[in-house]
N, C-alpha and C positions, 0 to 999 in steps of 0.2 A: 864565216870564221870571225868576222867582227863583229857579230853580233853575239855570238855565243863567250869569247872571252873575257866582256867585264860579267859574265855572269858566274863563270868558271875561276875569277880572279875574287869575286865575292864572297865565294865558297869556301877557298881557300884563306882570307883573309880577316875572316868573322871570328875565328877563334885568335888573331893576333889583337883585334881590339877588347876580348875579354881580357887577352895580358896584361897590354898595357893599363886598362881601367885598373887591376889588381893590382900590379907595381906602380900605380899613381898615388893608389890607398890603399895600402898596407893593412891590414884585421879588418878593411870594409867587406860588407856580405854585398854581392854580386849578383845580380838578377839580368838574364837578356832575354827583354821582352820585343815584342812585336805589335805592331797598329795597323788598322784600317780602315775606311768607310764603303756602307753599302745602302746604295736608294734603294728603297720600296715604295710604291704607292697604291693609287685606285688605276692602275695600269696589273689587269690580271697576271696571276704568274702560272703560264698553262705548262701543262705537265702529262706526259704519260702516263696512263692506268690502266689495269685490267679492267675486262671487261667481256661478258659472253662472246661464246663462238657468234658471229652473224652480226650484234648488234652494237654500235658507234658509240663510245660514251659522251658524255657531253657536259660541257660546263658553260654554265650562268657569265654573261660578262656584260661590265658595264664601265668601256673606259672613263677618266676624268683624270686631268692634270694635277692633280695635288700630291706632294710627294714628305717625303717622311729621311730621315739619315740614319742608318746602326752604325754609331764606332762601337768598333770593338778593339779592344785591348788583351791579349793573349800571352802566357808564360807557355812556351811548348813543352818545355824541360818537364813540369808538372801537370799541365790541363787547365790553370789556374786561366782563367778568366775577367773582364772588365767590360761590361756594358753600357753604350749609353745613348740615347735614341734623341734627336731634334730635331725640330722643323727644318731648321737650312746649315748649312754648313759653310763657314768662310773662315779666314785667319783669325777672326779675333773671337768666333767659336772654338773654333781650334785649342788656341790657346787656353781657353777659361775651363775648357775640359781638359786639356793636359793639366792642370793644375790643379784642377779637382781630383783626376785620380792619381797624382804625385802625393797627394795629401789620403787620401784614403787607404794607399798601398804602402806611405810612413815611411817615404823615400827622402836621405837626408844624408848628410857625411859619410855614414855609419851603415848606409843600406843603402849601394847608387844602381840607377837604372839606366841599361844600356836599353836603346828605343829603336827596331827597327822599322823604317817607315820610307815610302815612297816618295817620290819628290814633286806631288801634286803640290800649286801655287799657296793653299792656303798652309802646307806641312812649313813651307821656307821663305814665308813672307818676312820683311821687315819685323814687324811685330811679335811675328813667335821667335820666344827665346827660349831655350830648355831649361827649365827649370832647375833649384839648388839641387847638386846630387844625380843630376839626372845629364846625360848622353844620346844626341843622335847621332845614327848609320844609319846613310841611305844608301837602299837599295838602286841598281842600274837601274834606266830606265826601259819601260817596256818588257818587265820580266817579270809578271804575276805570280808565276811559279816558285820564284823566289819566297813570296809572301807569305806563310803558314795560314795567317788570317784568313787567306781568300778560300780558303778549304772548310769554312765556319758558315757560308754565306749556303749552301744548300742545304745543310742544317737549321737554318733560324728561317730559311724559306718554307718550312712543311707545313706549316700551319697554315700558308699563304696563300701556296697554290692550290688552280680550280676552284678559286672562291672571290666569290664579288661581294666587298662589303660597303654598306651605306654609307661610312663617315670615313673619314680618316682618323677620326678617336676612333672608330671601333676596331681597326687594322692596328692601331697602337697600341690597344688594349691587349690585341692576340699577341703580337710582337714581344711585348715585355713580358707575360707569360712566358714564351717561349725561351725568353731568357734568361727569367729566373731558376727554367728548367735547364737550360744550359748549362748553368755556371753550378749544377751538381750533378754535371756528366765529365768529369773533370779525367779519367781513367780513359772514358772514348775518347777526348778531344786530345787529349797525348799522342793517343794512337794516331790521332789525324794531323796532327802538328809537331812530332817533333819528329824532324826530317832525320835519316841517318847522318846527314854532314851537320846536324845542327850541334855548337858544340854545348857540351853540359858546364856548369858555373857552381857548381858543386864543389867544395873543396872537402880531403879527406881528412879525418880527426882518428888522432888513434889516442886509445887510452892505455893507461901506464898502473 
């Protein structure tokens, strides 16, 4: 039971901080987005396949320690997506990528971002700050399920699994491919991310 209530109290209180962001700023357009990260590397990603009656399918593997980061950045409400792949990941990575796509997405007074993200060290170091316009919510801890994002991560895996590749450029090569094919699956990934309790930030206009 205490484990399930701040997740239950999450739920519940994720459409209070879309209000208050909107009675903060009155005609601002409202977006509640979602973050994550996910390693990949030269560590195979094996996978079940078909495969004849009788005979064992089998896959090539060739482990090595080198590893690779996808943030991803998600709008459930839309399908609306944000990729972005690098060697390692810490706070002051972190940061330089929030800020990169706070500037790509033309979030500002006028257009603020609510950021749902987990409370991994590099999300709530000293150093990151949220940027002009922009809002974190974090999520409880130990609640993936929470995450919309984490639902994106067997998705941008397809290309990856049962396959041994040479480089870690060439694993990055398939990687970004896969997610510039992503980010115009925008109608699947709704389907995959926005949860029924997720709330919509959508306001209605009627015309006269």
């Amino acid at each position: 039971m205490r484990i399930l209530r701040p997740r239950r109290s999450f739920k519940q209180e994720l459409p209070g901080h879309v209000a208050r962001e909107r009675n903060a700023h009155p005609g601002a357009e409202i977006e509640l987005w979602t973050m994550d990260e996910h390693r990949v590397g030269l560590i195979p990603i094996l996978r079940r396949v078909w495969a004849p009656r009788g005979k064992r399918p089998r896959a090539v593997v060739r482990p090595r320690y080198q590893w690779l980061y996808l943030v991803a950045f998600v709008h459930p409400e839309s399908g609306r997506t944000s990729f972005w792949i690098v060697p390692q990941l810490n706070a002051r990575i972190f940061a330089a990528i929030l800020a990169a796509f706070v500037e790509e997405q033309g979030f500002n007074e006028r257009k603020r971002l609510l950021l749902v993200l987990d409370g991994a060290g590099w999300h709530t170091a000293d150093q990151v700050r949220a940027p002009p316009g922009a809002t974190f919510i974090l999520q409880p801890p130990y609640s993936p399920e929470l995450q919309p994002t984490e639902r994106l991560w067997p998705i941008s895996n397809e290309p990856l699994a049962n396959r041994s590749f040479t480089s870690i450029s060439e694993l990055e090569a398939v990687l970004a491919r896969r997610c510039c094919e992503m980010a115009e699956m925008q109608d699947f990934l709704r389907g995959l991310c926005f949860y029924h309790w997720w709330p919509s930030t959508q306001t209605e206009t009627h015309t006269v």
